[in-house]
N, C-alpha and C positions, 0 to 999 in steps of 0.2 A: 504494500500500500504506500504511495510516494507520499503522503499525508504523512504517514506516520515517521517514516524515515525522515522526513524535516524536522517535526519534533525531536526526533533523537539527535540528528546532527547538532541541531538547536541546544539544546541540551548539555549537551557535552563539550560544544565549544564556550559555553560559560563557566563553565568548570574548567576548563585549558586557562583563560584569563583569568578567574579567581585561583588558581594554582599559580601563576609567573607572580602576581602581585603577592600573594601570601607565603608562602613558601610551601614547603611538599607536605607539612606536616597537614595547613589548612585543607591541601590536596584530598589528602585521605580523606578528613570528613568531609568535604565536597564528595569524594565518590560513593562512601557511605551513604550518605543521604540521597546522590544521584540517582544509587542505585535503587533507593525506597521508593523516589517520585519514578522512577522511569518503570519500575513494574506497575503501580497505577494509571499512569499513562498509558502504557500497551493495554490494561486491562479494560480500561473505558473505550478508549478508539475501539476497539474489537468488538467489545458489544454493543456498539453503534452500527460497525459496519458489516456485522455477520449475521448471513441471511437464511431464513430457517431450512434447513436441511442441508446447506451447504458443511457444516461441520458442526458433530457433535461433542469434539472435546472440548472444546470453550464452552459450552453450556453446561457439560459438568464441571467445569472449574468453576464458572462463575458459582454453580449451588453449593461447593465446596467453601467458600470465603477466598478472604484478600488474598493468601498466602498459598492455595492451590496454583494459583495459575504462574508462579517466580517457580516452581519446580518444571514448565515446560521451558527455561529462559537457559542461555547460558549458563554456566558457573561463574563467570564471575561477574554477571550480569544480577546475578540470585541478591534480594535483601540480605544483609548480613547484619542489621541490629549495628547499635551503636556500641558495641563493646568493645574495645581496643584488640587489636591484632597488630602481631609483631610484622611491616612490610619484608621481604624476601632481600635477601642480600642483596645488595648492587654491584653491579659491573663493575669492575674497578676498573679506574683508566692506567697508563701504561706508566703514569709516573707511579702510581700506586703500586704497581707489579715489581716495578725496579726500586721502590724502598723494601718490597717483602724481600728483596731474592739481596741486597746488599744490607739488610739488618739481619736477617738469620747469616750471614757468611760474619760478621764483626760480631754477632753477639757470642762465635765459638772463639771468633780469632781473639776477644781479650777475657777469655774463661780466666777465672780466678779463682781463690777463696779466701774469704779474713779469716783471721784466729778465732774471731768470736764465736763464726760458724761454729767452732768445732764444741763448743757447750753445749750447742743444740744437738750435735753429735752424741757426746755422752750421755748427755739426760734420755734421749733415743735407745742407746744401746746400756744401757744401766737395766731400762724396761725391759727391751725384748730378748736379750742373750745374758744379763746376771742376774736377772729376779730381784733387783734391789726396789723395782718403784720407780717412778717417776722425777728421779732424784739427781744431785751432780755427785754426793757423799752417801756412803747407806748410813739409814736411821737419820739422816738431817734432811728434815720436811722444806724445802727453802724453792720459792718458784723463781729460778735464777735465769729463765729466759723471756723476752720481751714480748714473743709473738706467740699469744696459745693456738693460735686457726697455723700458722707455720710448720710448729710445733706438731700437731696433730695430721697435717700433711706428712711430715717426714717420715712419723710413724709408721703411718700407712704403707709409703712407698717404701719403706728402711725392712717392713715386715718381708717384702716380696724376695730381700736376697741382692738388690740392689746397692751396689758400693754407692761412696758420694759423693766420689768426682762423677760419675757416671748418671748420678742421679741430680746434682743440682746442675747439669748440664742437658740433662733431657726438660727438668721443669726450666731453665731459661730460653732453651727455643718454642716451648710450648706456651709458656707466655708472652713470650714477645711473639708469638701469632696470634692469640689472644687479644693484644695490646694494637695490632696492625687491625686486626676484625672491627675492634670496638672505633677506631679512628676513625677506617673508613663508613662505618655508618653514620658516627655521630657528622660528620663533614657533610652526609648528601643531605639530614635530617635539616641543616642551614644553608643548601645549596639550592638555587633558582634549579626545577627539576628539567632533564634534557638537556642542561648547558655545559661547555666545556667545564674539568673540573681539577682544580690544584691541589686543594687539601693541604694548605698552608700546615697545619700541626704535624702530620706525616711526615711532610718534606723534613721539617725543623729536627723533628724529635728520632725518626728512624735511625738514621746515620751518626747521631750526636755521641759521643763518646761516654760523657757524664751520666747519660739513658741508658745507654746498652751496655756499657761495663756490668752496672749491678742488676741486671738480666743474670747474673752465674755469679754471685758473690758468697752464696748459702746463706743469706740472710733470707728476711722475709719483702725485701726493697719490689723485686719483678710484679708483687703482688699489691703491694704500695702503690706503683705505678698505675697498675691496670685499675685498682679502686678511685682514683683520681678521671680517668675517664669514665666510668660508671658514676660517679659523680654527676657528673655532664652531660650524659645522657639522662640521667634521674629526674635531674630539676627542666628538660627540656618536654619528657614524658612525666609526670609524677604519679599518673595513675597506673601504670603499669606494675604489675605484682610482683614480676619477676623482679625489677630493677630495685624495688621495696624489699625484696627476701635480700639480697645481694647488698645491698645498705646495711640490711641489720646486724652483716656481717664484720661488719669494718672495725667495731670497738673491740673484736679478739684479734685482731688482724694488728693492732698497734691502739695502745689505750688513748692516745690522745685524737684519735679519728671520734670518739662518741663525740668530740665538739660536733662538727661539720656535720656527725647524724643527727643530735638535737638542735642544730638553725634547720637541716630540711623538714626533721618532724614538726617544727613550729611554723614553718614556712608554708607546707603545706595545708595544714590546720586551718591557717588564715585565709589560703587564698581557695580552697574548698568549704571553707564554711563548715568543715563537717571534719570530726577526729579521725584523724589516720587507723583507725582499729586494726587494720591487718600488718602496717609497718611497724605498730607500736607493739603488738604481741610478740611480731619476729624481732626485733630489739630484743625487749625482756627476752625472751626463749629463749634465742641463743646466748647473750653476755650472760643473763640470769645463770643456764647453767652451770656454765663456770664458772661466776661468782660461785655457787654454792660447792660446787667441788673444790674449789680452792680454800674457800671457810673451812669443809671437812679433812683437806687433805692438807695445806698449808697455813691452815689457824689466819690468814690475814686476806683482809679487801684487795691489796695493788701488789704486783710483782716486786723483787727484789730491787729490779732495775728501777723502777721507779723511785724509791729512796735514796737512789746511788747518785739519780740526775736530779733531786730534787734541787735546785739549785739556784741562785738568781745573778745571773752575769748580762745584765744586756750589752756591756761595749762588746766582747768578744760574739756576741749573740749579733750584733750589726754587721761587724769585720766577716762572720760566717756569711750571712745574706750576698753582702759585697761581694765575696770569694765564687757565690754561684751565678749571683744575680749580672756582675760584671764581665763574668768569663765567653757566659754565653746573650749576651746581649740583651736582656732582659727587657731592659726599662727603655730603650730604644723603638723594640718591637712592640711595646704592648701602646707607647706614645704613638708607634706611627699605624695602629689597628683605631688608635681613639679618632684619631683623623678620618679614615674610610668607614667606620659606623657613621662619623656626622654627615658627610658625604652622601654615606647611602639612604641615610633617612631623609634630607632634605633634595637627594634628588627627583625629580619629578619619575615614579616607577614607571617603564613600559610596556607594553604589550605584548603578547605573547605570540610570536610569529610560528609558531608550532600551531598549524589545524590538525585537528582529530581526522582520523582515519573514513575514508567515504565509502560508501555503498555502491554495489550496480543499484543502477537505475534511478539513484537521488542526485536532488539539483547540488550545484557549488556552493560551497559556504557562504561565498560573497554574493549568490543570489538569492539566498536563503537572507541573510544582511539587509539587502536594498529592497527586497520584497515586502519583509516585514517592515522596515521602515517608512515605506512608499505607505503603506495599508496604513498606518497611526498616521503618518500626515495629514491622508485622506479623510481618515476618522476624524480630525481634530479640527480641521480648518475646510470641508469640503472640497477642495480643489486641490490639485492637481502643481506643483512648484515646475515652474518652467525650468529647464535642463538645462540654459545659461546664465541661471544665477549661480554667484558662490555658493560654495556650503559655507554656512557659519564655524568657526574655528574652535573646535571641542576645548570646555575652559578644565582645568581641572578641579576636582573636587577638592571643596577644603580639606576631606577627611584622608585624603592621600598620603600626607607626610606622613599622620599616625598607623596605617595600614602600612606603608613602608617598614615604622618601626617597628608594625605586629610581627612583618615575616621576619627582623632580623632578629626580634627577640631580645630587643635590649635590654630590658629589664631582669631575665633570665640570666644572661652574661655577666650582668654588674653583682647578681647574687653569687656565681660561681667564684668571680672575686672576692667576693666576702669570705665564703669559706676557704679560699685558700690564704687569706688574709688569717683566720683563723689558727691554721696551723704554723704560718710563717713567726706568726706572736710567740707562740707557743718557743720554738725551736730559739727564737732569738733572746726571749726568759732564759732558758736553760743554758743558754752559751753556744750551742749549736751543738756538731761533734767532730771526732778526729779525724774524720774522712770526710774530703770534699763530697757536697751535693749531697750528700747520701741521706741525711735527716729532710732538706727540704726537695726530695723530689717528689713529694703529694701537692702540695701546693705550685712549684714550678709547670708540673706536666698540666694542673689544672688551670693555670693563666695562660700556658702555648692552646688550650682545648677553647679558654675565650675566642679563639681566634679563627675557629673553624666557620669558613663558606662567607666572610667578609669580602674577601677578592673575588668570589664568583659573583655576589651580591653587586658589587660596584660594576665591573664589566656588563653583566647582565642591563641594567641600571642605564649606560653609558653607549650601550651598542657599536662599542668598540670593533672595528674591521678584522677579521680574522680574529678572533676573540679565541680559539684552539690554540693558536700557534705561540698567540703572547701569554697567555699562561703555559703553555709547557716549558718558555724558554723560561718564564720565571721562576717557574720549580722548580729545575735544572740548576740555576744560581742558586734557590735557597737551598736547594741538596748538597751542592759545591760546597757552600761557607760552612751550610752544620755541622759537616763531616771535616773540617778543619780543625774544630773548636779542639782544644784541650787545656787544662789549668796551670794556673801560675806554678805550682808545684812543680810541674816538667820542664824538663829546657827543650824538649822536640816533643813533638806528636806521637802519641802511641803505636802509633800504625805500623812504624819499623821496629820495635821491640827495645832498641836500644836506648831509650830515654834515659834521664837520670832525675831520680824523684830526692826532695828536697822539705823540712817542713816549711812552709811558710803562714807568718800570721797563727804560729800553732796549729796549723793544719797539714796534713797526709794528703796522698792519692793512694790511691789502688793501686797504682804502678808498684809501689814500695811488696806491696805483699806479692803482688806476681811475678815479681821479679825474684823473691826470698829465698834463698836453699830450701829451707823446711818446707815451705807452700808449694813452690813454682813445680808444674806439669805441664806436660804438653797438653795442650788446647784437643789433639786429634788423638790421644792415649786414652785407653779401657780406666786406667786408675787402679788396675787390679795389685798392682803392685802395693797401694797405699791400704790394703784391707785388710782389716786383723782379728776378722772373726773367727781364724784358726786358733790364736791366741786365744780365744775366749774358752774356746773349748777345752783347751789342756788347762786351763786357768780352774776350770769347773771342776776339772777330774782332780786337781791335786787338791781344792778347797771348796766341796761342794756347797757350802755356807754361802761363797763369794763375797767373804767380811775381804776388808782390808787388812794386807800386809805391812803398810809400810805407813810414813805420813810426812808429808812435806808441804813447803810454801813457794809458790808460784803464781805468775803471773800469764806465761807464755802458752793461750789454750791449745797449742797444738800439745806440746808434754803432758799437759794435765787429761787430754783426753788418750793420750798413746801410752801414759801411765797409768792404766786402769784401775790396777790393784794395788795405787795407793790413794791413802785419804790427802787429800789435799786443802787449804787454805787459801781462797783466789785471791794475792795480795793487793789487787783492785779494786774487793770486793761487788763484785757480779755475780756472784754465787752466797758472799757471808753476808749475813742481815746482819752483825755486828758492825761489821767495818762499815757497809753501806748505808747505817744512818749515824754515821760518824759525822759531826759537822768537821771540814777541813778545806781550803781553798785550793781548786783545781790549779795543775799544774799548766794543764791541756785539758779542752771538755773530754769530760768523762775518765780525767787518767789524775787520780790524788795519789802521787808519788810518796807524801806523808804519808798513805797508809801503812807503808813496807814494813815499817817496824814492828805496829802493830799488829800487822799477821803475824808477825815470828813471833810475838808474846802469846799470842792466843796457840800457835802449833805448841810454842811448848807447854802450856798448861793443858792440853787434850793430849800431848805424849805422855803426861804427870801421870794423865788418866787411863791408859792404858790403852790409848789411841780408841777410847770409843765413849764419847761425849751422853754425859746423860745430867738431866736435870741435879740442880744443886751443885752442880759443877762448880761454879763460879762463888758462889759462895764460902763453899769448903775449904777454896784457895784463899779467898780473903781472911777466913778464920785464920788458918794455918798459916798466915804472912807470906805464901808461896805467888800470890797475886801483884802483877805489876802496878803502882799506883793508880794507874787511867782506872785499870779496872776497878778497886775501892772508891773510885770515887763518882765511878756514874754505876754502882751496882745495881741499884733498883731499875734501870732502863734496861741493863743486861737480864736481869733475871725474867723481861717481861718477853723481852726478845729469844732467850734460852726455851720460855715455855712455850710459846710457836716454833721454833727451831724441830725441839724435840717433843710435837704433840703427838697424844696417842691415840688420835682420828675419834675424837669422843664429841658431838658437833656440837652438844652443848656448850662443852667445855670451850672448845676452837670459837664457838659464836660469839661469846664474851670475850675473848683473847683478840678475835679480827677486829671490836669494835674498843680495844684498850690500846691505847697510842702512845707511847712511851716516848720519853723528851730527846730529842737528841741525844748522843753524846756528846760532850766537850773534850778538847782534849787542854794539857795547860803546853803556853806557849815555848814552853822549854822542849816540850818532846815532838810537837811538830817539825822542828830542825835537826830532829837526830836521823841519821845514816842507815 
């Protein structure tokens, strides 16, 4: 019926225009709803125009209701309710292809691993090959690693038999495929749809060195990363479940992410009108439960680490920002993004030179245009406008600017800032840490993620000539510089291996540890050589107990985890909750070189003991005069600390113990300066 194929054409080319102006998100509910009025349309026209006996399936659809006659329709013509659906992955254009295939080659070529990884090691294999628990010492309840959702990954993977060079290099190309997946959707979700496409954050962030390094560090960072984009997707979808289950995750994932989940919980509260019930359960649920496993199993609310970094240094917490914020151009790019949002909100949006697809036997869109327009004229004014007068010159709507800023979503972007703003505070409180970039890459990756589909927005906008060819050249240069970038710490570029790493500003690079005797492995090596689960085995058979043999102090976690069977003292305190809420002023974030002493006083008071620390400990010594003076004189913090140390999983007892906060300790300034 050529009737009706007008209305359709008709139809659908209004929806191609409100898509260029909105962006692809507005798209979708455009077709959503398209899709509701065009099944009542075909349904009405038909039974106007169907004539008795010529067919009887439309007479039983129509007895049937509304929704009979969208099952004789296409599929993806069929109503589908306004419920959110995730759209299908998109194409990726060729610059996209060529940051997937030169970020998976760099993120093997600078495999690493820090020492700290290797705690999370132990505590790993303490569980599943010596029976001690969940532990870094047996019988010392202490949660001395920073990432429980990390933590619980390795476990999984560490069960199957998999070594860990082998394994935190399978999870750092599978995340940073992860990390490439979530880019390029969240880019086309801001992208004018069908237009050439750059994907400014890709280009930035694939190739970037400070990114793809701690892709393979054994930390919990690759995961960091990827939650920084989920982020941004989150607050761009907020109703979507999946992205809500996936949020609730973040506060095990590193404790200082519950900031950024409670602004979106309240964010979205406000701007729906209506409580998040399904994100606010998955919060609770999962943080809950480990809170309460850690009351049961570690007598205390927050990791070990967190009292170790409780700290407040803002100068060196600036000079840290500086260190990342500087290296890779930060404040440059995000100055010259604030320029092309204003840009594209006050240019005048264009039209959509994309028609929808035509039928045999239906008129042209543009006749389809001047017909119906011809017909309202007629309607409106009786006669007929003579075909050499001007057309009057389309003014634009006042509502334009703000529909410009609908599709770019400004307001969305400036909130992404905020939470990454959020964490940036955080880290600059604390001093930062020892390793470049590595504390602020949630917030970093989430201000390059502001910045997604700006430049197609403008171009688009602009109707710029060959609009393909000037963004592929322009990603091409932004791929060129990111993949240069490296930090002041090195004198060369990573890339040839031969660098020389340096502290500056009290800060490291990663370079230092992959470079290390003890660390360094080849990139394209099994690791089998570095696995010592045969050790464990004979370690069983001479001490099926698997107490500790021996007991030292150290700092260097690669010994403390290759020396299994002994008890150790982490002279950093990362593992002791004595030392770790020691008040003492960092040498380097995170590194109190004062402590060293005091490990050694506390190993020798647990050797006193027969290397096996049990309540009253510390007391007995102060009786006996066998106690160094620190310890007499903050006993009462000690003893409160001793009985989380060594609790006997009784939850009562732990419930009261997690919610009693013992004062620091002090130490006097005489013994801060000893050797």
């Amino acid at each position: 019926m050529p009737g009706l194929a007008l209305l359709r054409n008709k139809l659908f080319h209004r929806i191609s225009v409100d898509e260029h102006q909105r962006g692809s998100a507005a798209f979708v509910d455009a077709e959503v709803v398209g899709s509701l009025e065009l099944g009542w349309i075909i349904r009405a026209a038909t039974r106007r125009a169907v004539q008795p006996g010529r067919s009887q399936t439309v007479s039983r659809n129509q007895e049937q209701g509304p929704g009979a006659m969208s099952q004789n329709l296409p599929r993806a013509e069929r109503p589908q309710g306004r419920r959110f659906r995730w759209p299908a992955f998109p194409k990726p254009a060729p610059l996209e292809w060529l940051c997937l295939v030169g970020g998976l080659y760099l993120t093997i070529h600078y495999s690493w691993l820090m020492d700290d990884a290797y705690v999370y090691f132990r505590y790993a294999d303490n569980l599943l090959y010596l029976q001690r628990g969940l532990v870094f010492n047996a019988g010392e309840y202490v949660e001395g690693f920073s990432s429980p959702l990390w933590m619980i990954l390795l476990i999984a993977l560490r069960a199957t038999g998999l070594n860990y060079w082998l394994m935190t290099r399978l999870l750092g190309v599978t995340a940073f495929l992860v990390f490439w997946i979530l880019l390029v959707v969240l880019n086309r979700r801001l992208t004018p749809p069908r237009g050439p496409v750059l994907n400014f954050p890709l280009c930035y962030l694939a190739l970037n060195y400070g990114v793809l390094c701690y892709f393979t560090s054994g930390l919990e960072t690759p995961l960091v990363q990827i939650a920084a984009v989920v982020y941004a997707l989150f607050v761009l979808n907020p109703a979507s479940g999946t992205l809500q289950v996936l949020l609730a995750l973040t506060p095990l994932l590193r404790h200082e992410l519950v900031l950024p989940f409670a602004v979106c919980l309240l964010w979205t509260w406000l701007r729906r009108k209506k409580f998040p019930l399904r994100m606010t359960l998955a919060g609770v649920g999962f943080t809950g439960v480990w809170v309460i496993f850690r009351i049961y199993y570690y007598a205390d609310l927050f990791p070990n680490t967190f009292y170790l970094k409780d700290t407040v240094d803002f100068t060196q917490g600036l000079i840290y920002l500086q260190d990342t914020a500087g290296t890779y151009w930060l404040y440059p790019v995000l100055g010259a993004f604030v320029v092309l949002a204003l840009i594209a909100v006050f240019r005048h949006p264009v039209r959509s030179r994309v028609e929808p697809p035509q039928e045999a036997g239906s008129a042209p869109i543009d006749q389809v245009r001047k017909s119906s327009a011809g017909r309202r004229r007629r309607k409106s004014s009786g006669k007929k406008r003579p075909d050499n007068k001007p057309a009057q010159k389309m003014q634009p709507r006042p509502d334009e600017a703000s529909e410009s800023g609908a599709a770019l979503e400004i307001r969305k972007r400036l909130l992404l800032v905020a939470l990454a703003g959020c964490i940036a505070l955080y880290v600059i409180k604390i001093g930062g840490d020892p390793r470049h970039y590595r504390y602020l890459a949630f917030p970093f990756c989430l201000c390059i993620c502001v910045c997604a589909g700006l430049v197609e927005q403008v171009v688009a906008r602009f109707s710029l000539p060959a609009p393909r060819i000037i963004l592929t050249a322009v990603g091409l240069l932004v791929i060129a510089r990111a993949a240069t970038f490296y930090p002041p710490q090195l004198d060369a570029h990573p890339f040839g291996g031969e660098e020389k790493c340096e502290f500056v500003n009290k800060i490291n690079d990663a370079s230092g540890h992959r470079h290390n005797k003890t660390l360094a492995q080849s990139p394209w090596s099994s690791g089998a050589e570095k696995e010592i689960k045969g050790r464990y085995a004979e370690f069983r058979a001479r001490n099926p107990a698997c107490g500790h043999t021996g007991l030292a102090v150290g700092s260097w976690c690669v010994t403390l985890y290759e020396r299994f069977d002994d008890r150790f003292v982490q002279a950093l305190g990362l593992t002791d909750p004595i030392l770790a809420r020691t008040e003492m002023k960092a040498d380097r974030p995170a590194h109190k070189l004062g402590l060293n002493p005091l490990a050694k006083d506390l190993g020798r008071l647990v050797g006193r003991f027969g290397n096996a620390p049990r309540r009253g400990m510390y007391r007995k010594a102060v009786e006996q005069g066998r106690a160094p003076p620190w310890v007499a004189e903050n006993l009462e913090s000690i003893e409160i600390i001793e009985h989380k140390m060594l609790n006997t999983h009784d939850f009562i007892e732990n419930l009261r113990l997690a919610f009693t906060f013992p004062e620091k300790i002090r130490i006097p300034p005489r013994l801060e300066t000893r050797n």
